[in-house]
C-alpha positions as CSV (number, residue, x, y, z in Angstrom):
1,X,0.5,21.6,-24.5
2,X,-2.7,20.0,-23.9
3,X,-4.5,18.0,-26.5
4,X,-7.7,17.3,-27.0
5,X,-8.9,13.6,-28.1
6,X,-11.8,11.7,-28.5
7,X,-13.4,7.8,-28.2
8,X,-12.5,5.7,-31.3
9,X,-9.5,7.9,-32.7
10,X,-6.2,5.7,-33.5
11,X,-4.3,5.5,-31.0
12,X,-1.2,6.4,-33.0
13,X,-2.4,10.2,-32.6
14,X,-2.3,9.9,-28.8
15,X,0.5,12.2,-28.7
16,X,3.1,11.1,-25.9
17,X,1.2,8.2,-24.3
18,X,3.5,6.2,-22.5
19,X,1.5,2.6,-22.5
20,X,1.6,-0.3,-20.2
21,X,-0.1,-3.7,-20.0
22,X,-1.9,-4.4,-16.9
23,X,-0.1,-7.3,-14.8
24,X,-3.4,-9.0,-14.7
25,X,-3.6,-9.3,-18.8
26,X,-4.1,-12.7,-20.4
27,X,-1.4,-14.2,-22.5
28,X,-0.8,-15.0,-26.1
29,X,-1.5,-11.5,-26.3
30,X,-4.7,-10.8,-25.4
31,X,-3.5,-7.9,-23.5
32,X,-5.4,-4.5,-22.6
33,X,-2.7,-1.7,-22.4
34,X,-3.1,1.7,-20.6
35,X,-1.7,5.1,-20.6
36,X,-2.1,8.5,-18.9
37,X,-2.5,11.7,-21.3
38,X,-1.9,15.1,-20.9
39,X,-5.3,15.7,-20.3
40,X,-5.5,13.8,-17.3
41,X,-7.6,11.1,-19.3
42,X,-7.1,7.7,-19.6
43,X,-6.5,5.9,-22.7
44,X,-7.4,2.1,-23.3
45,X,-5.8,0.1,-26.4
46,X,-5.8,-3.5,-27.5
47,X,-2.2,-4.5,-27.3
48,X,-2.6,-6.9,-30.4
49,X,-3.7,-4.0,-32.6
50,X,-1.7,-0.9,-30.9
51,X,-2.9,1.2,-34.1
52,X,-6.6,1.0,-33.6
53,X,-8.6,2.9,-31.9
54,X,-8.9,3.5,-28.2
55,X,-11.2,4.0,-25.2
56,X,-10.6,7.8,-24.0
57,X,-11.9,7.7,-20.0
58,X,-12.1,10.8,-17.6
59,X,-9.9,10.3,-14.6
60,X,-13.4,10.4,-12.6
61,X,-14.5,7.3,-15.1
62,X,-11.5,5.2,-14.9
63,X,-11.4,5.8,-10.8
64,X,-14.7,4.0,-10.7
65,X,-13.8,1.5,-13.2
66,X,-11.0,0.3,-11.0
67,X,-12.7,0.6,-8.1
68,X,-15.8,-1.2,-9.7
69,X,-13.3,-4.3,-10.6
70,X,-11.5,-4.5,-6.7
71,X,-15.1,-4.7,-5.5
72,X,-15.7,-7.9,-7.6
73,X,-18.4,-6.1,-10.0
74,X,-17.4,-7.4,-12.7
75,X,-16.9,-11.3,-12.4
76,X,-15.2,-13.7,-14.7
């Protein structure tokens, strides 16, 4: 069964997300975590607060996200 879910909902509701932290993720956790859903969407949490609310991406989004950061567009 699909769901359907939205930017800023808890991601406690994000029924069967399987998350996992990038390997790039600071320490003394500062962590982003991701996770594919049913939808095809991608989920984004905040590993230190794995209740709150998360970033909901289309696949199309989070494609040019990543591609976005192995091109250096977003500098540290």
């Amino acid at each position: 069964m699909q769901h359907e879910y939205c930017n800023g909902q808890s991601a406690t509701l994000l029924v069967g997300a399987k998350w996992r932290k990038s390997s790039f993720s600071g320490y003394q956790g500062n962590c982003v975590e991701v996770a594919e859903l049913d939808s095809g969407e991608i989920a984004v949490r905040n590993s230190r607060f794995p209740q709150d609310a998360a970033l909901i991406f289309t696949a199309a989004e989070w494609t040019a996200f990543v591609g976005g950061v192995g091109n250096g567009e977003f500098p540290s």
